[in-house]
Backbone as CSV, one residue per row, in Angstrom:
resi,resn,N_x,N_y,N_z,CA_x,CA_y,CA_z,C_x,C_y,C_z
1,UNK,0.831,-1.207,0.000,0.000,0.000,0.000,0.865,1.257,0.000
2,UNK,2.182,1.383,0.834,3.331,2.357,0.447,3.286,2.595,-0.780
3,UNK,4.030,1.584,-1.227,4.077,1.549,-2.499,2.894,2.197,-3.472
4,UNK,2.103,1.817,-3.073,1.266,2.521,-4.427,0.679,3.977,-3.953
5,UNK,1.005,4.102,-2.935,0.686,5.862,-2.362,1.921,6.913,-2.949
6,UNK,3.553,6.146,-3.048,4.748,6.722,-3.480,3.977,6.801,-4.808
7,UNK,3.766,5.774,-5.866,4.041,6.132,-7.279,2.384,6.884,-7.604
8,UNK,1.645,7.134,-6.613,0.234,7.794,-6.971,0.921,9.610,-6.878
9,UNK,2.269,9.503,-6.055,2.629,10.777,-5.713,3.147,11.433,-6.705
10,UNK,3.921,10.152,-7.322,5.048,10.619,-8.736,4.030,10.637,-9.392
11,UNK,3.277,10.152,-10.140,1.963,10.420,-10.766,1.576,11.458,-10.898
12,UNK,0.971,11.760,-10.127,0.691,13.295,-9.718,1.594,14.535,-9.943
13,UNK,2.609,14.447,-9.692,4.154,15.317,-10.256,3.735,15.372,-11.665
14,UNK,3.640,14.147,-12.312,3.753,13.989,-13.867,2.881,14.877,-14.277
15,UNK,1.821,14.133,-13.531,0.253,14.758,-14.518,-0.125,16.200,-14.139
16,UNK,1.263,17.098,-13.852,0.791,18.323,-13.313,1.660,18.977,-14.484
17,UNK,3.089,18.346,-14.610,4.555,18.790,-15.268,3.541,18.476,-17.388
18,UNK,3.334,17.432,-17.057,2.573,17.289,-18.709,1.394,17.441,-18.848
19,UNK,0.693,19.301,-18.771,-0.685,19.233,-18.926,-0.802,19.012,-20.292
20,UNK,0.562,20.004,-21.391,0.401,20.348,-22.543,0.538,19.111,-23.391
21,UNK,1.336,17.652,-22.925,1.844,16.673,-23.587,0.235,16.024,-23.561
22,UNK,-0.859,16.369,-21.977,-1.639,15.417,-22.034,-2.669,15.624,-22.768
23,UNK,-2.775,16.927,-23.636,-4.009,17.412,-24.208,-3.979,17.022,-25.526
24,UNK,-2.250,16.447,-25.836,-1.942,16.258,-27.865,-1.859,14.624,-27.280
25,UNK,-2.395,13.971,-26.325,-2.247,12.490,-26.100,-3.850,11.895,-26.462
26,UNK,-4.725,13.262,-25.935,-6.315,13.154,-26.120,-6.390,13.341,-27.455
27,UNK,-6.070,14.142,-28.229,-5.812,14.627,-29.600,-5.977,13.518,-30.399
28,UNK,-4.621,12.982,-30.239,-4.210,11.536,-30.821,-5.011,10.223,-30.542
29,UNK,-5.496,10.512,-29.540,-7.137,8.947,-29.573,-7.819,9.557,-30.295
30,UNK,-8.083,10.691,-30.649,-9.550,11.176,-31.374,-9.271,11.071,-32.512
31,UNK,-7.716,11.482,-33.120,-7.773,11.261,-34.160,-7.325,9.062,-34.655
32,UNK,-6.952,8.729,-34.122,-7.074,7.389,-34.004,-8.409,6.607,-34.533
33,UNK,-9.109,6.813,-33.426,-10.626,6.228,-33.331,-11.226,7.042,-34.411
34,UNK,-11.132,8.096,-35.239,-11.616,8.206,-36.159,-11.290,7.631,-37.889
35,UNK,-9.809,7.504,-37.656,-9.477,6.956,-38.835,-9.595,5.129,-38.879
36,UNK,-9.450,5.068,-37.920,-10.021,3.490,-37.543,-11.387,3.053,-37.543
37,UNK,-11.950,4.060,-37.192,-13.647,3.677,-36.995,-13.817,3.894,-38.439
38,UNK,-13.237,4.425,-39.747,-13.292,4.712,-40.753,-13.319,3.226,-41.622
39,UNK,-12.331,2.591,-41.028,-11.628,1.771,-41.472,-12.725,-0.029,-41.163
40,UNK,-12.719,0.629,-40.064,-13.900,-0.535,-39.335,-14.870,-0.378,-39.738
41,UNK,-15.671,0.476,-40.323,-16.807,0.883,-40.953,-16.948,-0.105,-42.774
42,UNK,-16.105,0.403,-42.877,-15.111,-0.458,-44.428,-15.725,-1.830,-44.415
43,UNK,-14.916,-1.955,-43.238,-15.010,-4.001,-43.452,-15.961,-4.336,-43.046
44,UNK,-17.141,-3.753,-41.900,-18.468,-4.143,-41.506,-18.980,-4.343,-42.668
45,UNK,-19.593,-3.130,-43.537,-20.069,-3.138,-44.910,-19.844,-3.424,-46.095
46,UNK,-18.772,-4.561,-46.407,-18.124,-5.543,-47.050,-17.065,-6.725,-46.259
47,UNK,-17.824,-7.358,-45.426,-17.297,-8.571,-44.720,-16.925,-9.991,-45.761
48,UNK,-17.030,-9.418,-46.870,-16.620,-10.504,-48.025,-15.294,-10.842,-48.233
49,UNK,-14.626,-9.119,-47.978,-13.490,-8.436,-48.730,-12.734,-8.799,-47.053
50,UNK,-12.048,-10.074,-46.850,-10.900,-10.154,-45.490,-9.995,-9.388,-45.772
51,UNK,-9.996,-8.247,-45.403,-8.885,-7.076,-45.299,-8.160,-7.264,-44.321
52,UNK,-6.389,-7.386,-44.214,-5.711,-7.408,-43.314,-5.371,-6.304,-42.675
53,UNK,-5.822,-4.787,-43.047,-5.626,-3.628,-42.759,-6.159,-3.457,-41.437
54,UNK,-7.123,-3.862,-41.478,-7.770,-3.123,-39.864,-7.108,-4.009,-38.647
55,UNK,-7.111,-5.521,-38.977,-6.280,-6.621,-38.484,-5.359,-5.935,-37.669
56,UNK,-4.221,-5.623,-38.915,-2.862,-4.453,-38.723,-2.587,-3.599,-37.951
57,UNK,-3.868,-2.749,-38.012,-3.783,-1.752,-37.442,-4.282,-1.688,-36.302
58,UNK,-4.979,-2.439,-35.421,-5.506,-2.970,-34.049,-4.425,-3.423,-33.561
59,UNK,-3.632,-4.619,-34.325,-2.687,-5.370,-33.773,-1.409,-4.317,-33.095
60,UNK,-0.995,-3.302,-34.240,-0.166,-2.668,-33.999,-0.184,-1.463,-32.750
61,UNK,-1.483,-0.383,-33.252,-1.980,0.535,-32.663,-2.846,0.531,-31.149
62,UNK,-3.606,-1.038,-31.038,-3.978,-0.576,-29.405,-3.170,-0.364,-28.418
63,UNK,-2.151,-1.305,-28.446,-1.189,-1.197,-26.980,-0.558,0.559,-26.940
64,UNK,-0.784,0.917,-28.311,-0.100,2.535,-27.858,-1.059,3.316,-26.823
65,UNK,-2.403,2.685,-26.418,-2.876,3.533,-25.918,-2.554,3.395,-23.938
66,UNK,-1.809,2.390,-24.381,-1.385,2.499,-22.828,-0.319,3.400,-22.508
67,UNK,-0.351,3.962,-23.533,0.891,5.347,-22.964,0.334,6.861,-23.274
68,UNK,1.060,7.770,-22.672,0.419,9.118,-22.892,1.733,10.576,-23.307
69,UNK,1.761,11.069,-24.145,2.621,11.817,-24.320,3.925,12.636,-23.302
70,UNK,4.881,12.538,-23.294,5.155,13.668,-22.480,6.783,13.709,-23.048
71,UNK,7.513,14.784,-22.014,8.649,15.202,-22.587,9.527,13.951,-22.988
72,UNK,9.935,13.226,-21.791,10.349,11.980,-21.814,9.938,10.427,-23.008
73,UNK,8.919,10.483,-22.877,8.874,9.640,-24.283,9.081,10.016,-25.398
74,UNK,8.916,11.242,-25.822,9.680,11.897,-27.330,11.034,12.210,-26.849
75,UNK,11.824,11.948,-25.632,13.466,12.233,-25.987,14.495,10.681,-25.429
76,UNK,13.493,9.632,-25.746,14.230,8.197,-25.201,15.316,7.717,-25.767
77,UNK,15.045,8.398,-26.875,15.863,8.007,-28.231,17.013,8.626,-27.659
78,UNK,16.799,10.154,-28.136,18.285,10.675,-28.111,19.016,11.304,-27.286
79,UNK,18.056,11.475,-25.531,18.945,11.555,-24.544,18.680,10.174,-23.428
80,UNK,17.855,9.141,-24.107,17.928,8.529,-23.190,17.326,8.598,-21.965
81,UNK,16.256,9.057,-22.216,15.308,9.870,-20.510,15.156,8.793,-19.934
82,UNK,14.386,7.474,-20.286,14.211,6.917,-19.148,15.487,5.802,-18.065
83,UNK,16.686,5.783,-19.038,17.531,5.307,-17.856,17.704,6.754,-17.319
84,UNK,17.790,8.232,-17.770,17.745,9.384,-16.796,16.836,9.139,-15.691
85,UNK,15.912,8.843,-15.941,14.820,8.768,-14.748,15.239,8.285,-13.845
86,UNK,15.466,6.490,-14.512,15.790,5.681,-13.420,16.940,5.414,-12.186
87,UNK,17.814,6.533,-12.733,19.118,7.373,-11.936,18.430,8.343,-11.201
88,UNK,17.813,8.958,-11.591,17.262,9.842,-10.664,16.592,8.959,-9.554
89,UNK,15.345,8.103,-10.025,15.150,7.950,-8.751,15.944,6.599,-7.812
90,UNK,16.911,6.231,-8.321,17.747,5.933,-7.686,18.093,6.380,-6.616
91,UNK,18.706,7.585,-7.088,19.742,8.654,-5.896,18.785,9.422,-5.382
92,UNK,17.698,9.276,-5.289,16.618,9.954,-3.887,16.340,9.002,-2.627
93,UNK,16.801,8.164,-2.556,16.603,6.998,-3.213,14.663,6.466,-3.289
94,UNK,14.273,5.682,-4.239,13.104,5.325,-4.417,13.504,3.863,-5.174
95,UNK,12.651,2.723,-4.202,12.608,1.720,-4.423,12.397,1.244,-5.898
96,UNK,12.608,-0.207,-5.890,12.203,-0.872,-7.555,10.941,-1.412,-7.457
97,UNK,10.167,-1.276,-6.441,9.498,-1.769,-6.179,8.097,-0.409,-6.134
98,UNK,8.706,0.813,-5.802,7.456,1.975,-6.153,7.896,2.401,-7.653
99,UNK,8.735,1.886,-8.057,9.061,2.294,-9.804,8.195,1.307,-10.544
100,UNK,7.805,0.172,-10.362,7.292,-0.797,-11.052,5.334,-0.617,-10.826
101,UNK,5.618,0.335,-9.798,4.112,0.704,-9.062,3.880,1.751,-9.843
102,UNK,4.908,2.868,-10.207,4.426,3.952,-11.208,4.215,3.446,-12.493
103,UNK,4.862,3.098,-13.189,4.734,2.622,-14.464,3.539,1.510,-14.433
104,UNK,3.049,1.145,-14.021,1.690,0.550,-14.119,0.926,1.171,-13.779
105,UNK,0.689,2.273,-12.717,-0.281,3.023,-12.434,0.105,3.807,-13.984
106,UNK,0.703,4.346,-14.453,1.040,5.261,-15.961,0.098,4.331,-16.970
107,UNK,0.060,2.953,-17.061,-0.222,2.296,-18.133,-1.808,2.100,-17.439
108,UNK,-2.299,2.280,-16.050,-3.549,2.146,-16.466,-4.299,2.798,-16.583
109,UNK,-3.711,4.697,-16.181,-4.628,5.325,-16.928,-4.283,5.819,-17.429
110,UNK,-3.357,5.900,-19.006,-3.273,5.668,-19.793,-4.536,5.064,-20.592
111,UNK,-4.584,3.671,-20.421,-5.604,2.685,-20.834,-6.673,3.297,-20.408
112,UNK,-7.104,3.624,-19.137,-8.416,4.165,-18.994,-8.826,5.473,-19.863
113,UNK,-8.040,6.392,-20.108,-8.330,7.713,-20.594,-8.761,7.365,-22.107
114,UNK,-7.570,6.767,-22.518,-7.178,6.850,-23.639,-8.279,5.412,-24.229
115,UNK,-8.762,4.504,-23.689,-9.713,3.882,-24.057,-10.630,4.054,-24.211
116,UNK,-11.512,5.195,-23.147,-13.228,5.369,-22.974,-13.182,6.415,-24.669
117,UNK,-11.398,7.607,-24.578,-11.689,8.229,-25.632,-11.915,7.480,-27.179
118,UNK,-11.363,6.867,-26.942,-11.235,5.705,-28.149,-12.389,4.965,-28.753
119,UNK,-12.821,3.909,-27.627,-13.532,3.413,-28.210,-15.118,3.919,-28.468
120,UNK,-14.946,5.016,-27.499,-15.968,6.115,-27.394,-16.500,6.821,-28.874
121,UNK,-15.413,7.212,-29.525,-15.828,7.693,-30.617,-15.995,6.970,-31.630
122,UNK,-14.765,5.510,-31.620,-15.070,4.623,-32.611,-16.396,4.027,-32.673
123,UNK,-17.280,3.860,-31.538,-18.439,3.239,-31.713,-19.443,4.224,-32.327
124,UNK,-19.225,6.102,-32.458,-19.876,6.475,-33.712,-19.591,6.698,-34.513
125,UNK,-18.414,6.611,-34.760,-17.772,6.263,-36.445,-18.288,5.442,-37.095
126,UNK,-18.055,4.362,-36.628,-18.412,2.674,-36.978,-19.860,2.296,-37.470
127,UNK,-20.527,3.268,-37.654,-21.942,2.934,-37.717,-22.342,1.510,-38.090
128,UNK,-22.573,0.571,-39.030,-22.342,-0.350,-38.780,-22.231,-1.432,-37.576
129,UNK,-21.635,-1.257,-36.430,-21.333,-1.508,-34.987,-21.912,-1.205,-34.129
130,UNK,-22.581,0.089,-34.244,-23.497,0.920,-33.205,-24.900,-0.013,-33.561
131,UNK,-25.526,0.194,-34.781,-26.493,-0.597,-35.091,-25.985,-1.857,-34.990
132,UNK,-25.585,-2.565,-34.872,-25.671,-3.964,-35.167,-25.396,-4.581,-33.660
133,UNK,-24.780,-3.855,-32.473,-24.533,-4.530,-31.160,-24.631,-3.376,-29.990
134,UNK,-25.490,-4.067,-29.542,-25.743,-3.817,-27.831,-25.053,-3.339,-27.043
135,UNK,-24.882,-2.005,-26.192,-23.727,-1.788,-25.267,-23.005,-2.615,-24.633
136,UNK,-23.336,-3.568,-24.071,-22.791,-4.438,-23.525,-21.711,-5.815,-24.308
137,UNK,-22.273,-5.485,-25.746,-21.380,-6.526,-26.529,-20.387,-5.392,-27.066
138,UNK,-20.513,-4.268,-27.308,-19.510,-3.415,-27.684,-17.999,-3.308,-26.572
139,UNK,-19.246,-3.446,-24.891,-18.095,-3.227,-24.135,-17.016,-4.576,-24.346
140,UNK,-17.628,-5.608,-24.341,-17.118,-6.866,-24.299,-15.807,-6.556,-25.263
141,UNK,-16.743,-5.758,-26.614,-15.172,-6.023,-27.508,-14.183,-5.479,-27.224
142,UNK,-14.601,-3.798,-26.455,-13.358,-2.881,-25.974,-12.408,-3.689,-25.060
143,UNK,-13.076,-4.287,-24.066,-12.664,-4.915,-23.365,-11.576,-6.072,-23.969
144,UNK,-11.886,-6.706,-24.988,-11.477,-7.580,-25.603,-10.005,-7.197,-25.743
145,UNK,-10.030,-5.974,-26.833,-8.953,-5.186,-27.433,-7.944,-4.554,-26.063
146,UNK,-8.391,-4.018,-24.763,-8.117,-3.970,-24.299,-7.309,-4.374,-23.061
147,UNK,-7.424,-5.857,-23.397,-6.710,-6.915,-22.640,-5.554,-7.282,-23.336
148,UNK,-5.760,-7.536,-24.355,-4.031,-7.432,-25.587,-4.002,-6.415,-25.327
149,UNK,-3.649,-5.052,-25.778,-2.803,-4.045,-25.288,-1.982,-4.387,-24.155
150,UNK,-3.078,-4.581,-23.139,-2.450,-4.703,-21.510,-1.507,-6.033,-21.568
151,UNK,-1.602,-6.955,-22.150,-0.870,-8.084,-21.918,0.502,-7.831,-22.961
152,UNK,0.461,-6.880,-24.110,1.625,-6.678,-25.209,2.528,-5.312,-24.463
153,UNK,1.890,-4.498,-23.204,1.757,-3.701,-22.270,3.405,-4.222,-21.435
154,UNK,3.325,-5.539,-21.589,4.211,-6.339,-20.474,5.391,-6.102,-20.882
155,UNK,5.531,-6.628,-21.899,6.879,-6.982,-22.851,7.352,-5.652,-22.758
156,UNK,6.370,-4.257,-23.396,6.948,-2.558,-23.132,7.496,-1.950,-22.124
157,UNK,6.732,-2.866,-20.776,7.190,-1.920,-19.441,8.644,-2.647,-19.614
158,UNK,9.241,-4.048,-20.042,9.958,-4.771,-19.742,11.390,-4.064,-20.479
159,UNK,11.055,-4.081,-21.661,11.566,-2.932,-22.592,12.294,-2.060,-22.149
160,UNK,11.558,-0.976,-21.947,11.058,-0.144,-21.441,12.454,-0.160,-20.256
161,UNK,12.211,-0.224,-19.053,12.857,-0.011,-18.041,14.211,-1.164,-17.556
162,UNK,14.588,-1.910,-18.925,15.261,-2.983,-18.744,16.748,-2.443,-19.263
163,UNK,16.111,-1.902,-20.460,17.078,-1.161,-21.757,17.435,0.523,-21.559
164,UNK,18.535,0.582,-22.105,18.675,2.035,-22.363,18.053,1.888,-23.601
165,UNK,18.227,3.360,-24.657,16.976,4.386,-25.309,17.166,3.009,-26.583
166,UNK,18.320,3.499,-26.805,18.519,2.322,-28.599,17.992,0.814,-28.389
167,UNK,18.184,0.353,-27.360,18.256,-1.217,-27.790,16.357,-1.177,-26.904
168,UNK,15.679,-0.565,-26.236,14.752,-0.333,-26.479,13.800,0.240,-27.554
169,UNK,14.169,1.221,-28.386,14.037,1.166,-29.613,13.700,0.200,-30.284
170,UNK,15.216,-1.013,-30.529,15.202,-2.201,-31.172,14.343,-3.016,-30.541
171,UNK,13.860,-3.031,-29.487,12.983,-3.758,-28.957,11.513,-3.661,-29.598
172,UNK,11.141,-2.392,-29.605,9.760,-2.128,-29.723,9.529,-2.364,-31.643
173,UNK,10.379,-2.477,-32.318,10.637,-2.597,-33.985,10.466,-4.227,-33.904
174,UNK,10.947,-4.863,-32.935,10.520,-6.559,-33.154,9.220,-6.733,-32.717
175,UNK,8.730,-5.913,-31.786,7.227,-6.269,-31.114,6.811,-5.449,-32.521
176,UNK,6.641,-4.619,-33.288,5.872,-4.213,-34.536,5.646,-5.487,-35.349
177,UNK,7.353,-6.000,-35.392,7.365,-7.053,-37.009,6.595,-8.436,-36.465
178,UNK,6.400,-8.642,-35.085,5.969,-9.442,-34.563,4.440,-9.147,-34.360
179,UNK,3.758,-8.280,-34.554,2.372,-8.045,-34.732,1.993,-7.951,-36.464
180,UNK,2.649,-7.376,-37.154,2.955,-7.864,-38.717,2.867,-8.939,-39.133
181,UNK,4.036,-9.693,-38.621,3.729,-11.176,-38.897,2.519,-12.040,-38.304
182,UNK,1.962,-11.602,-37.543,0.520,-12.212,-36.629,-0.486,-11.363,-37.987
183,UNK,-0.478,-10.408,-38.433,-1.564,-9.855,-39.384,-1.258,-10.727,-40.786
184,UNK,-0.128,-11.279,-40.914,0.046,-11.792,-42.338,-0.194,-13.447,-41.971
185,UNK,-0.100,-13.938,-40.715,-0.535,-15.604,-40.532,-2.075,-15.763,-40.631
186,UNK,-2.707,-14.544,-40.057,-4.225,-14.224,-39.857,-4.659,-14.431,-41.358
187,UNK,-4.287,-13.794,-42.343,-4.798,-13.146,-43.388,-4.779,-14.599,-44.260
188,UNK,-3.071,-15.199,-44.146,-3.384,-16.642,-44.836,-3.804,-17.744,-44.508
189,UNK,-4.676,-17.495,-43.212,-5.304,-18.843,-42.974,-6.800,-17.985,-42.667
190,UNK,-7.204,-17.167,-43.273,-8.557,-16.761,-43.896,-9.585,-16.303,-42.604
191,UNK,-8.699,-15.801,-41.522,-9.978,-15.033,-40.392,-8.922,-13.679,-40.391
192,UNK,-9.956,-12.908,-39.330,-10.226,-11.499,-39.273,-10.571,-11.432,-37.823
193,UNK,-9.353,-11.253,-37.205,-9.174,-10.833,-35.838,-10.256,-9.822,-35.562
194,UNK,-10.833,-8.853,-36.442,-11.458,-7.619,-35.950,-12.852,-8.118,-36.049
195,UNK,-13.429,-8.980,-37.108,-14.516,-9.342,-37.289,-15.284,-10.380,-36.257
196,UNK,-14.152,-11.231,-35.802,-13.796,-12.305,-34.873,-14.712,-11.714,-33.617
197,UNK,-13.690,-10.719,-33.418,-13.588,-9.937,-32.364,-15.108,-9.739,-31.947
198,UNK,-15.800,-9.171,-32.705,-17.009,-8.225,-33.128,-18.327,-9.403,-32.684
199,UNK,-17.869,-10.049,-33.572,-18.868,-11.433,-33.321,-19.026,-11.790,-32.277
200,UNK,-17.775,-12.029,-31.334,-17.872,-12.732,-30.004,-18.446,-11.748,-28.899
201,UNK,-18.240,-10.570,-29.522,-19.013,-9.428,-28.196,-20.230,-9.692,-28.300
202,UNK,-20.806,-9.444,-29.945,-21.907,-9.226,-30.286,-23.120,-10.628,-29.518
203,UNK,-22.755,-11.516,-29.594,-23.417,-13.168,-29.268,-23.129,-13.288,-27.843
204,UNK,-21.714,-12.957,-27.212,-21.759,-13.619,-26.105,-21.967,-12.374,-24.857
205,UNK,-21.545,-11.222,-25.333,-21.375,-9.701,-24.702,-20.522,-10.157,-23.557
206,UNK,-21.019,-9.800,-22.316,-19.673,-9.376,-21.190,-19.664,-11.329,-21.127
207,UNK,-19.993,-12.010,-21.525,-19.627,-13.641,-20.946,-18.894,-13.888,-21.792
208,UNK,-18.323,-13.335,-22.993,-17.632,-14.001,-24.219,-16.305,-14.258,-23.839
209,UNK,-15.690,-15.644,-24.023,-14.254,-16.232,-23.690,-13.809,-15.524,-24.307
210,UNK,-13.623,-14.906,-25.223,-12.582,-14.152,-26.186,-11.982,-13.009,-25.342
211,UNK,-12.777,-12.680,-24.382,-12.962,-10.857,-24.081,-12.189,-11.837,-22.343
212,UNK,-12.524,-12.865,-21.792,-12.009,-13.481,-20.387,-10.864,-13.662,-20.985
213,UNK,-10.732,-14.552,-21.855,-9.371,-15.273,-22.587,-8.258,-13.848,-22.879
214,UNK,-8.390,-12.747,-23.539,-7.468,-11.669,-23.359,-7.465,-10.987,-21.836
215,UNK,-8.540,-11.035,-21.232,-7.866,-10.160,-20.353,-7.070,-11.345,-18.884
216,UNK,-7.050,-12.784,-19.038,-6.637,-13.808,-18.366,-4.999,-13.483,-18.822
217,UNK,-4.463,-13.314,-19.941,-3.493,-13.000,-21.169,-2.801,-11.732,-20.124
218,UNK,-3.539,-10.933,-20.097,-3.238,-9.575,-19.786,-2.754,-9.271,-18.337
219,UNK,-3.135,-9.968,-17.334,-2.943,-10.360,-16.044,-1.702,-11.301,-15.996
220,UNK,-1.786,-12.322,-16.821,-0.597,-13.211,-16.865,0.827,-12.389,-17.564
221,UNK,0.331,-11.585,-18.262,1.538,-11.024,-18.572,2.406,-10.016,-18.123
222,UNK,1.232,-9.593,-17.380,2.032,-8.225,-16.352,2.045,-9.002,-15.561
223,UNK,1.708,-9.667,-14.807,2.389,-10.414,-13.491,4.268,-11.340,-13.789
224,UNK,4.336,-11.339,-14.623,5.488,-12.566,-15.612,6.131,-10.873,-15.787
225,UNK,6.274,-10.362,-16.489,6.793,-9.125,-16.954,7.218,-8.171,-15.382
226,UNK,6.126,-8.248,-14.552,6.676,-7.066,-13.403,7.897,-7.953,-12.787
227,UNK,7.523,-9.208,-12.494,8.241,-10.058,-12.061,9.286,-9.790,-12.536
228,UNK,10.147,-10.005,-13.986,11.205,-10.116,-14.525,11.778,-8.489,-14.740
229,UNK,11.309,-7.406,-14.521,11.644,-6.174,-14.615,12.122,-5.734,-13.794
230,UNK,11.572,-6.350,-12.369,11.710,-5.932,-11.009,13.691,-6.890,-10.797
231,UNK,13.278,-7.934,-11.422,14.684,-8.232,-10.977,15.616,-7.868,-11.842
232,UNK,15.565,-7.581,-13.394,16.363,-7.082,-14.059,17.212,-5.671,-13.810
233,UNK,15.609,-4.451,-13.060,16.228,-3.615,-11.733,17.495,-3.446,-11.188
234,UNK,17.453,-4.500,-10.358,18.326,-4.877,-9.029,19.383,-4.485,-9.875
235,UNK,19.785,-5.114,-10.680,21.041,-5.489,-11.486,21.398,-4.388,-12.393
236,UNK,20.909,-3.398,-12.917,20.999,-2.680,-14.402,21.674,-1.870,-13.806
237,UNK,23.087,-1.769,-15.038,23.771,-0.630,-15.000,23.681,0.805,-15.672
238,UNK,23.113,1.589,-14.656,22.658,2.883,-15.110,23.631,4.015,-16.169
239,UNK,25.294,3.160,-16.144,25.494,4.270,-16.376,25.895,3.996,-17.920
């Protein structure tokens, strides 16, 4: 409970220091969920045509919403902010254990903000979707989508706070080609992750295994991931 009162504190620091990063983070779901709900609109109203595009672009694009703009993620690259960080709070000193508490409190609301905005608008984009399923099967699907993020979420924090800026970089370019290659296995063995998706909200709504089965995924993976971050921690040489 320390623990999560320290990183609710750093939290709070953040979300005071990035009002301006957090308003082009809202920006960016709106414009998201609109070119997507564009896109999703597409394939509702020709479900003939298995397009790997929207596939693609789910696969690739949800887990970004577990993050939110700020100075530090646009300078990882080229000064390296977050092993800066993690020196910093080193030498205050602050545990690995309230660092692993911030960065998940970051990723879940993140996910919360950046989801209600999301799927919020995609469900009136989508027309198609709005008519055709029930609030409750819509939530199922957000939910759905939202449990991959959180579970592809794992591997990022791992990334993320394991690596300095470059070979995190290189990290996050294999998790792309590795959601790529999941859109091109999809496509040649003839389903549609998004349609899939849609169906199982639509029939089963909040009971659908698809929507338990990712977020079971999503739990297992941040638990496996904090685990291995926390001890990679101990050990990483900051400098």
């Amino acid at each position: 409970m320390e623990n999560a009162r320290k990183a609710w504190f750093i939290m709070q620091k953040d979300l005071r220091c990035e009002k301006r990063y957090l308003v082009w983070t809202v920006v960016y779901a709106v414009y998201m969920a609109v070119m997507i709900g564009m896109a999703v609109r597409g394939q509702m109203e020709a479900p003939e045509y298995v397009s790997p595009v929207t596939d693609g672009m789910f696969l690739l694009l949800i887990p970004m919403l577990g993050f939110y703009f700020s100075r530090r993620s646009f300078k990882y690259l080229s000064e390296d902010s977050y092993t800066q960080m993690l020196a910093y709070f080193r030498a205050l000193p602050i545990s690995d254990h309230v660092i692993i508490s911030y960065r998940l409190l970051q990723m879940f609301i993140a996910f919360s903000i950046n989801g209600i905005v999301f799927f919020g608008i995609m469900f009136w984009t989508a027309e198609p979707m709005r008519s055709g399923m029930s609030l409750a099967g819509y939530a199922a699907f957000a939910l759905t989508w939202i449990g991959y993020g959180l579970a592809i979420s794992g591997p990022y924090m791992y990334f993320e706070l394991a690596n300095h800026g470059k070979a995190y970089f290189r990290s996050t370019l294999i998790l792309f080609g590795g959601a790529i290659a999941a859109t091109v296995v999809i496509k040649i063995c003839g389903g549609n992750m998004l349609l899939y998706s849609i169906e199982a909200g639509a029939r089963w709504k909040l009971l659908s295994p698809l929507m338990w089965g990712m977020l079971a995924a999503a739990a297992a993976s941040l638990t496996v991931f904090t685990r291995l971050t926390r001890l990679k921690l101990r050990s990483r040489d900051l400098v």
